[in-house]
DOFIVEX-604270 format. One record per residue: x, y, z of N, C-alpha, C in turn; residue number from 0. Coordinates in Angstrom, 3 decimals, decimal comma. Layout:
// DOFIVEX-604270
<atom><n_u>X</n_u><n_v>Y</n_v><n_w>Z</n_w><ca_u>X</ca_u><ca_v>Y</ca_v><ca_w>Z</ca_w><c_u>X</c_u><c_v>Y</c_v><c_w>Z</c_w><pos>NUM</pos></atom>
...
END
This chain:
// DOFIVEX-604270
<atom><n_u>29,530</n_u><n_v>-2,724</n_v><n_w>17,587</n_w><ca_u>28,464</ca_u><ca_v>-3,668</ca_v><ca_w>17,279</ca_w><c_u>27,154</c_u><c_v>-2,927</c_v><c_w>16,999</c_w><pos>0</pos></atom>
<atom><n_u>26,781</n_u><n_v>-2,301</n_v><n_w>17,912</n_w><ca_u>25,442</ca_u><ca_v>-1,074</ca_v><ca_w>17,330</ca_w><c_u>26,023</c_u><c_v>-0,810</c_v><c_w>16,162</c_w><pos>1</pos></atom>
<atom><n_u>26,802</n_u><n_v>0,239</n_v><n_w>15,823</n_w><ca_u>27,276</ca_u><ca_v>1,061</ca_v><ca_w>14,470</ca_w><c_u>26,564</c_u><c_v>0,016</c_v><c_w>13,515</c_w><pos>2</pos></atom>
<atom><n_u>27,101</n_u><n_v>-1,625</n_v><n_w>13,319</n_w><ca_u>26,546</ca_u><ca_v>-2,546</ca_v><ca_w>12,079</ca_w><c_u>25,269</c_u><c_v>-2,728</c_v><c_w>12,377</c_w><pos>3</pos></atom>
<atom><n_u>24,322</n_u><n_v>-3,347</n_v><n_w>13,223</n_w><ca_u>23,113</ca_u><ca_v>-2,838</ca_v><ca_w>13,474</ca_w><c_u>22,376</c_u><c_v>-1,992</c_v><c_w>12,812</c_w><pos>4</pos></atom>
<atom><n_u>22,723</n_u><n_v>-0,764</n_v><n_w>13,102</n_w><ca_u>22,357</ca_u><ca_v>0,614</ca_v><ca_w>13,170</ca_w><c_u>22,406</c_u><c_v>0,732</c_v><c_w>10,948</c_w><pos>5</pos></atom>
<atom><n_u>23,704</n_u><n_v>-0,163</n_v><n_w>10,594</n_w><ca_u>23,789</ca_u><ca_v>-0,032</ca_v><ca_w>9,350</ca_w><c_u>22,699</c_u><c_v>-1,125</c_v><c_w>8,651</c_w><pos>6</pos></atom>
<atom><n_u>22,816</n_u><n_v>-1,955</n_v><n_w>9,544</n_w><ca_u>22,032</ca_u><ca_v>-3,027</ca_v><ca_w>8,901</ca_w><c_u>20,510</c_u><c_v>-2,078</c_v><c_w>8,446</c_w><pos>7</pos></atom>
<atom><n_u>20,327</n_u><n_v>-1,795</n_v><n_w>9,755</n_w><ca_u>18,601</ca_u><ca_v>-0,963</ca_v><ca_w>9,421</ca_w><c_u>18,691</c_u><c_v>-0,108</c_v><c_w>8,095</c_w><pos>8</pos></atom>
<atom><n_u>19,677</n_u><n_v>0,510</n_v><n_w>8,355</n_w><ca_u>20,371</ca_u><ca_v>1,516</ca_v><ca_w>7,007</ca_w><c_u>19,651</c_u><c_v>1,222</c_v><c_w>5,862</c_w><pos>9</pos></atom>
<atom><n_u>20,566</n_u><n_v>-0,142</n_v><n_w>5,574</n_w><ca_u>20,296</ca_u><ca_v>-0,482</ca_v><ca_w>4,063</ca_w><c_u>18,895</c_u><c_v>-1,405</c_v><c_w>3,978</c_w><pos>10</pos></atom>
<atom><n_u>18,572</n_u><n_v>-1,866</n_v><n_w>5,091</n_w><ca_u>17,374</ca_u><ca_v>-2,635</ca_v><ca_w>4,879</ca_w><c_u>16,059</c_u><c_v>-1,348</c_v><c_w>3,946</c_w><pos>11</pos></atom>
<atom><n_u>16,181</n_u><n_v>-0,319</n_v><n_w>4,900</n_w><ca_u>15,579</ca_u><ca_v>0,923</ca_v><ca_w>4,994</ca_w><c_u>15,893</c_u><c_v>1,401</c_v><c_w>3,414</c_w><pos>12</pos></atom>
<atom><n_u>16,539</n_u><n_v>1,593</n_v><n_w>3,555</n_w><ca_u>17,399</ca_u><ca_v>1,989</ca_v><ca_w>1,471</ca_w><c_u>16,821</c_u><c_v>1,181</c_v><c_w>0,880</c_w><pos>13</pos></atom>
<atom><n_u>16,889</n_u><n_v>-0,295</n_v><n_w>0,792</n_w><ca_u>16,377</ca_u><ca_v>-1,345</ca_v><ca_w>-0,451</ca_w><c_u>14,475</c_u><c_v>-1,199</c_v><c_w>-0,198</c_w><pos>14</pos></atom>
<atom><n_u>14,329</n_u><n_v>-1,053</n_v><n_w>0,717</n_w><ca_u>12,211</ca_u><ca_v>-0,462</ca_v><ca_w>0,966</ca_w><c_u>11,979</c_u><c_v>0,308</c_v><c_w>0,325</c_w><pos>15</pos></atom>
<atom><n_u>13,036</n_u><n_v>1,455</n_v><n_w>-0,104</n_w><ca_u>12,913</ca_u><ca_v>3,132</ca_v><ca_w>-0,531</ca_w><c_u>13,021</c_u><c_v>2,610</c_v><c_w>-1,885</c_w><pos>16</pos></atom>
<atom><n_u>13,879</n_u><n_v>2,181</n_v><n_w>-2,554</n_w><ca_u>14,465</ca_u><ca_v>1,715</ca_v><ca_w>-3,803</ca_w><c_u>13,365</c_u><c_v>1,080</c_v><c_w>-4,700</c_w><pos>17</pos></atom>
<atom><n_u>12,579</n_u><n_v>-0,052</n_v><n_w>-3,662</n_w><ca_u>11,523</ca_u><ca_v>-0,967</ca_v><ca_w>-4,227</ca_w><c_u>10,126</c_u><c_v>-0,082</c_v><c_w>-4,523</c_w><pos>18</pos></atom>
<atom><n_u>9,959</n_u><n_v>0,943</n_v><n_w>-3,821</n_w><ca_u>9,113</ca_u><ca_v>1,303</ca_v><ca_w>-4,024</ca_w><c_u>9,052</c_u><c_v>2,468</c_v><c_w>-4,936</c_w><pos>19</pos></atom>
<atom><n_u>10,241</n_u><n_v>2,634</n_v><n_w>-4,770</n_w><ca_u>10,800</ca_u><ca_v>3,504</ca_v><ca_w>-6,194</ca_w><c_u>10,433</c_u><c_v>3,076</c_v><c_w>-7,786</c_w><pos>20</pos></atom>
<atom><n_u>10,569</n_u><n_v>1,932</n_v><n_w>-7,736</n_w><ca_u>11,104</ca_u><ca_v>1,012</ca_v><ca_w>-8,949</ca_w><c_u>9,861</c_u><c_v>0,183</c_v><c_w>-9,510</c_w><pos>21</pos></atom>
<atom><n_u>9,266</n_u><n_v>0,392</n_v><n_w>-8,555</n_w><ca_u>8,108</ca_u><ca_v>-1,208</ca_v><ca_w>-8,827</ca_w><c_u>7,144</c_u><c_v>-0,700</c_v><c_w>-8,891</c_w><pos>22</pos></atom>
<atom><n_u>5,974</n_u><n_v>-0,484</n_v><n_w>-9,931</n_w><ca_u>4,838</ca_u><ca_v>0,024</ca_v><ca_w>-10,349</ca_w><c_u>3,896</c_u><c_v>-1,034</c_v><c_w>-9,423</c_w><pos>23</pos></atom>
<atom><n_u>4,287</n_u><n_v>-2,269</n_v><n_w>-9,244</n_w><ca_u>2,962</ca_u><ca_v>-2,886</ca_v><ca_w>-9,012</ca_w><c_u>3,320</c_u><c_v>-2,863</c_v><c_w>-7,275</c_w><pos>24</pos></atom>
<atom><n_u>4,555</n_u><n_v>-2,569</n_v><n_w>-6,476</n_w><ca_u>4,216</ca_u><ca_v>-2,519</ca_v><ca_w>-5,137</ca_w><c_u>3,319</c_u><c_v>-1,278</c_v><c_w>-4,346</c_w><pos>25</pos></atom>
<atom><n_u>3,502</n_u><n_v>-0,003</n_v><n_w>-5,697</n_w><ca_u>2,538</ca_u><ca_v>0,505</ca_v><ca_w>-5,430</ca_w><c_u>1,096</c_u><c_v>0,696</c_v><c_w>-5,401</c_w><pos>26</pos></atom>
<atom><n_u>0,873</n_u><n_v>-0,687</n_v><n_w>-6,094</n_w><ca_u>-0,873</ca_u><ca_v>-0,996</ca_v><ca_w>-6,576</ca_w><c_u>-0,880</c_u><c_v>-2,004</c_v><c_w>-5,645</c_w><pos>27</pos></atom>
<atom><n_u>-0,279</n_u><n_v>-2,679</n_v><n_w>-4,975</n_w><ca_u>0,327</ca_u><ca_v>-3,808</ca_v><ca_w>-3,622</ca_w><c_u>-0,534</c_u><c_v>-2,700</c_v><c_w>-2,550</c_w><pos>28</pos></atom>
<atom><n_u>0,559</n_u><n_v>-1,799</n_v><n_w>-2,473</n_w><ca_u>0,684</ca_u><ca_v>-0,734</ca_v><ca_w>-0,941</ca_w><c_u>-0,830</c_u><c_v>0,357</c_v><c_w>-1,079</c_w><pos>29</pos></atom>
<atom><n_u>-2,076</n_u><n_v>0,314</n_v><n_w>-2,077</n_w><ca_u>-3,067</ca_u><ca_v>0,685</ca_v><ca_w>-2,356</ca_w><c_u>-3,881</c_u><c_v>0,337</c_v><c_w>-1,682</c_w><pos>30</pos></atom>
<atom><n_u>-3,673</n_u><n_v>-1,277</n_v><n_w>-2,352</n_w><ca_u>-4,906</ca_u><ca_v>-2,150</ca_v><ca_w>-1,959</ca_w><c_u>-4,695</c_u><c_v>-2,452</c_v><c_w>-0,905</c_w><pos>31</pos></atom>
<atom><n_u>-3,734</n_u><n_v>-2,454</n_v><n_w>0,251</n_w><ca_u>-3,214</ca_u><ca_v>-3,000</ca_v><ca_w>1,138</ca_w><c_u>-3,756</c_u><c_v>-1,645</c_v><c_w>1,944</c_w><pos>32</pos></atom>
<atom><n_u>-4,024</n_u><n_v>-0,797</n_v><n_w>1,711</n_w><ca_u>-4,687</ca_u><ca_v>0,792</ca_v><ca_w>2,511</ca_w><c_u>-6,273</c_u><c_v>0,591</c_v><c_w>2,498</c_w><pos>33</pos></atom>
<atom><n_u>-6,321</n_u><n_v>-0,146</n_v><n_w>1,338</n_w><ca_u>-7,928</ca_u><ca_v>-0,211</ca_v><ca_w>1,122</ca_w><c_u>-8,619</c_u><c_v>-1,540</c_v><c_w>2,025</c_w><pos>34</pos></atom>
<atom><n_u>-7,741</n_u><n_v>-2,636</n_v><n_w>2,207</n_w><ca_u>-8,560</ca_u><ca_v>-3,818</ca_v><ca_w>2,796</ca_w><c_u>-8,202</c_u><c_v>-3,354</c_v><c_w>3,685</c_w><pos>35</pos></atom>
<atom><n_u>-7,086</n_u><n_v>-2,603</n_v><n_w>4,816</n_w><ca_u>-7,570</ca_u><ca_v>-2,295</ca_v><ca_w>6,221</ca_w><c_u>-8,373</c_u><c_v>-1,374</c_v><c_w>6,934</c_w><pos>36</pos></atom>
<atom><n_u>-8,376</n_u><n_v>-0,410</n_v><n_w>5,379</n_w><ca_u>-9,804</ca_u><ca_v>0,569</ca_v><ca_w>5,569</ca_w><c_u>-10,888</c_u><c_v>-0,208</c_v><c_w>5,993</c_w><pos>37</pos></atom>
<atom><n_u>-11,377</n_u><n_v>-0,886</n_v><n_w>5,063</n_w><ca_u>-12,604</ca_u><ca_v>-1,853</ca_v><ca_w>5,128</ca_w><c_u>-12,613</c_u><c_v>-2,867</c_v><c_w>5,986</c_w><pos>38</pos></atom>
<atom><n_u>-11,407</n_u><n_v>-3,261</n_v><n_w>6,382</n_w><ca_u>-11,428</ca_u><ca_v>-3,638</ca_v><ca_w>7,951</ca_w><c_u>-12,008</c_u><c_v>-3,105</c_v><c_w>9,406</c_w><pos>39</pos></atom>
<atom><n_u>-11,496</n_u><n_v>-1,836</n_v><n_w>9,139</n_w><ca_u>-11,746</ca_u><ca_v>-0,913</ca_v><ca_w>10,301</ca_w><c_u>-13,378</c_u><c_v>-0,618</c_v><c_w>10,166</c_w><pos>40</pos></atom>
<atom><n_u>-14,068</n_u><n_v>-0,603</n_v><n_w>9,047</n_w><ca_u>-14,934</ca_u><ca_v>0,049</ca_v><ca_w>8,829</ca_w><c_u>-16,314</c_u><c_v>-1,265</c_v><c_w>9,236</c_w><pos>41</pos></atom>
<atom><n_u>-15,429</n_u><n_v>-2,397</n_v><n_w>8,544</n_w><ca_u>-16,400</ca_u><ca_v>-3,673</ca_v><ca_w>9,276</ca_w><c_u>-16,311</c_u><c_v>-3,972</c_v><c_w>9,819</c_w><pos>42</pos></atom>
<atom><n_u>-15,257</n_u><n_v>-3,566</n_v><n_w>11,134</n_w><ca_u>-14,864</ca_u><ca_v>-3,753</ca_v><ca_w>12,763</ca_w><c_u>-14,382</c_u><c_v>-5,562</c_v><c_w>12,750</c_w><pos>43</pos></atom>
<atom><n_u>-13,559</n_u><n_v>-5,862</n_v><n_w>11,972</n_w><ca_u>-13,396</ca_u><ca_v>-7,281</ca_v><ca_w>12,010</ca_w><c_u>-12,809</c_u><c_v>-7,927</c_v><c_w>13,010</c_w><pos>44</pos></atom>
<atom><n_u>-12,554</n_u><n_v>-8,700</n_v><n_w>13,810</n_w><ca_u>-12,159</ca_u><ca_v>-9,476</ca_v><ca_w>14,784</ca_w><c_u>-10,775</c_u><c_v>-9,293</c_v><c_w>14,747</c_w><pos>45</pos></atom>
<atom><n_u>-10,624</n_u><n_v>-9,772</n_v><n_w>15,944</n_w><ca_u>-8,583</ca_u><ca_v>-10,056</ca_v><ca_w>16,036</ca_w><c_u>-8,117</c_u><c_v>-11,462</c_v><c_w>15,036</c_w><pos>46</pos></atom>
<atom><n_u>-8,732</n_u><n_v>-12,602</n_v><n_w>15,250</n_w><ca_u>-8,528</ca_u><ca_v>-13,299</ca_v><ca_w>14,400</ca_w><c_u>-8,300</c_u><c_v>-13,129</c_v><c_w>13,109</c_w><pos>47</pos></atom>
<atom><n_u>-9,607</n_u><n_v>-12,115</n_v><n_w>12,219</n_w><ca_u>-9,302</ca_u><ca_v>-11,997</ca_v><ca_w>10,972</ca_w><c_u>-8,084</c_u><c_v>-11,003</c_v><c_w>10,727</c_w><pos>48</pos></atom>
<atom><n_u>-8,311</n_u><n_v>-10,020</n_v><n_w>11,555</n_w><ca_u>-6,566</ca_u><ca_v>-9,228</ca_v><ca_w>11,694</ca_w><c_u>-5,785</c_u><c_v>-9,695</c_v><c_w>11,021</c_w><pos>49</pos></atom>
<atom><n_u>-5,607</n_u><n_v>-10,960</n_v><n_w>12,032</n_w><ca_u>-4,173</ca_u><ca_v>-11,638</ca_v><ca_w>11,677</ca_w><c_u>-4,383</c_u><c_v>-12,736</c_v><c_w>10,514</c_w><pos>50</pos></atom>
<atom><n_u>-5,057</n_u><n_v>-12,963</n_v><n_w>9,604</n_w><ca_u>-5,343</ca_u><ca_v>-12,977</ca_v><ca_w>8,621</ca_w><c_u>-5,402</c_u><c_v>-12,067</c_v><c_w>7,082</c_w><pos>51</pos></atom>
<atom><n_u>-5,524</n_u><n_v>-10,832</n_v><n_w>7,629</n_w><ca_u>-4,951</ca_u><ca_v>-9,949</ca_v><ca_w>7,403</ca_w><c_u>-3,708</c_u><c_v>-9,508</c_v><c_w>6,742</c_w><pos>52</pos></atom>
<atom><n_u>-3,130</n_u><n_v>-9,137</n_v><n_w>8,131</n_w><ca_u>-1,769</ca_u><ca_v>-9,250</ca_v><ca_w>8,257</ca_w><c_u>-0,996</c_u><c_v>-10,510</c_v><c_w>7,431</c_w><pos>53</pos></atom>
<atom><n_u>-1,081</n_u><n_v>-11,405</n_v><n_w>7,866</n_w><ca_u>-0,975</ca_u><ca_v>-12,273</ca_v><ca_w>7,279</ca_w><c_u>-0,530</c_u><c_v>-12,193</c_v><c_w>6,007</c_w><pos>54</pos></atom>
<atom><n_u>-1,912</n_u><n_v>-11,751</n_v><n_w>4,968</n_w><ca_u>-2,253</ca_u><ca_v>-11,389</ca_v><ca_w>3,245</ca_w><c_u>-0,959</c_u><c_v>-10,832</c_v><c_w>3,249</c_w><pos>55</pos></atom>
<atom><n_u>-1,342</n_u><n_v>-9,191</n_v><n_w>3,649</n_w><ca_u>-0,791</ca_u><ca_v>-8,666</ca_v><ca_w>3,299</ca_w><c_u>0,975</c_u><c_v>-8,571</c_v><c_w>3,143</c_w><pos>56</pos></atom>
<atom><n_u>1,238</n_u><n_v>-9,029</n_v><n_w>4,123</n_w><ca_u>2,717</ca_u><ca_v>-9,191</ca_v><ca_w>4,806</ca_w><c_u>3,194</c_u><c_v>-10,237</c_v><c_w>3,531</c_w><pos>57</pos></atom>
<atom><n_u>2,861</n_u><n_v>-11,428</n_v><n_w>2,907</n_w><ca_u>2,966</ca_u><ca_v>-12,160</ca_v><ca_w>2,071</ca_w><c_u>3,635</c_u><c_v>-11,662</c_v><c_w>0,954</c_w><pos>58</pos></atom>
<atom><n_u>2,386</n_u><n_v>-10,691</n_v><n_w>0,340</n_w><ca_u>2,054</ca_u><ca_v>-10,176</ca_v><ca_w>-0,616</ca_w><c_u>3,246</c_u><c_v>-9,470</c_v><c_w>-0,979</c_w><pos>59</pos></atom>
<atom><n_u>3,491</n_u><n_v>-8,608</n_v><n_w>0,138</n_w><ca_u>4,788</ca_u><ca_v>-7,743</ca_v><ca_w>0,215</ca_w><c_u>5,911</c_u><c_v>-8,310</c_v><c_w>0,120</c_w><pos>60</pos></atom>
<atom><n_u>6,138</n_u><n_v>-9,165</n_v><n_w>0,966</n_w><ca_u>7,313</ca_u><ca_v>-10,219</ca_v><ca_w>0,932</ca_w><c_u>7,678</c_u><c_v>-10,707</c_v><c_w>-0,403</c_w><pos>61</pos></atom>
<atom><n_u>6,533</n_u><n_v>-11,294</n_v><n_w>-1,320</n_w><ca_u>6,578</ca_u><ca_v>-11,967</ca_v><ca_w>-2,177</ca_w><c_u>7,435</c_u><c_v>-11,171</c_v><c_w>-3,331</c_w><pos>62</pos></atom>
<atom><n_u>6,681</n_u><n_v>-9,914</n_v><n_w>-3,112</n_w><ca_u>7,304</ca_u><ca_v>-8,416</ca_v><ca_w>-3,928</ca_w><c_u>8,317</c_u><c_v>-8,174</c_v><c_w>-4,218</c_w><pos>63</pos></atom>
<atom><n_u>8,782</n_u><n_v>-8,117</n_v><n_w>-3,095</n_w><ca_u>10,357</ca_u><ca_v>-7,930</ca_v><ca_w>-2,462</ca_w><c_u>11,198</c_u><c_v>-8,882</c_v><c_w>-3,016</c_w><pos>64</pos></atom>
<atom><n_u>11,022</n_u><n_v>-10,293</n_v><n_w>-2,845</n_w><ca_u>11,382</ca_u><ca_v>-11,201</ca_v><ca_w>-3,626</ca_w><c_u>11,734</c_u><c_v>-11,011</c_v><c_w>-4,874</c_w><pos>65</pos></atom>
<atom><n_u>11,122</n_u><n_v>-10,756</n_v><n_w>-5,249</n_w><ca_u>10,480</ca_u><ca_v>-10,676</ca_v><ca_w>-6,749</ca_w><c_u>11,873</c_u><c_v>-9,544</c_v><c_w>-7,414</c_w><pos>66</pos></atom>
<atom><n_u>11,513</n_u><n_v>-8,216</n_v><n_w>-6,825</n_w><ca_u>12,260</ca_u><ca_v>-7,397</ca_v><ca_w>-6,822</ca_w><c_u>13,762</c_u><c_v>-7,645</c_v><c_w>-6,669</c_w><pos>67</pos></atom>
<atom><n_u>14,270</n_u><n_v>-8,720</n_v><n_w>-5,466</n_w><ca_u>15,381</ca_u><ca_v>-8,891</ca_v><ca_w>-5,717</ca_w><c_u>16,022</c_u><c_v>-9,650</c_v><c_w>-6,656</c_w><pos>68</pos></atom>
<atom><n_u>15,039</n_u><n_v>-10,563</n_v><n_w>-6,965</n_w><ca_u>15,683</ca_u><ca_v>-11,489</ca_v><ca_w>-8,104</ca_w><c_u>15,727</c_u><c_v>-10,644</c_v><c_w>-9,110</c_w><pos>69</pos></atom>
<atom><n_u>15,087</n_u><n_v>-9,592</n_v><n_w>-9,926</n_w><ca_u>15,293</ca_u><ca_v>-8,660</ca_v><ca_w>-11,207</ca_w><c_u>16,563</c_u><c_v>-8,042</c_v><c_w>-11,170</c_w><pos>70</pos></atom>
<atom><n_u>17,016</n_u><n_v>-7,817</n_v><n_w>-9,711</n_w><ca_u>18,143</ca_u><ca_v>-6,940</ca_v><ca_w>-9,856</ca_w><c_u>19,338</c_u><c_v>-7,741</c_v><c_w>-9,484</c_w><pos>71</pos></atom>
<atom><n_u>19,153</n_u><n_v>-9,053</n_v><n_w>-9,551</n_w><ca_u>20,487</ca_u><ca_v>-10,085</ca_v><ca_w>-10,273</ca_w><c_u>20,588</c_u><c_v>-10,447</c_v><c_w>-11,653</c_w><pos>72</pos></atom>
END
């Protein structure tokens, strides 16, 4: 039961590597996504907006990913 687990992470881990391989704009995604928590840190923003934040960003990515899998059907 670990071993599939352990595989699951595998390939989850592989299709992250792949996407970011492949996709010009998750890397202009994974930029700006360095740059608003820069400027987070730098305007000391609250826990609330954090997770607002997080939030964006996590979306954004998700949405990506999405995106990404539907091209490669």
């Amino acid at each position: 039961m670990l071993k599939k687990r352990l595989n699951s992470f595998r390939y989850a881990i592989a299709g992250i590597a792949e996407m970011v391989r492949s996709q010009a704009n998750l890397k202009i995604h994974l930029m700006a996504a360095v740059a608003v928590i820069s400027a987070g840190c730098y305007f000391d923003l609250p826990p609330t907006e954090w997770c607002v934040v997080a939030f964006a960003i996590t979306s954004v990515l998700a949405a990506e990913g999405f995106n990404t899998a539907l091209e490669y059907l």
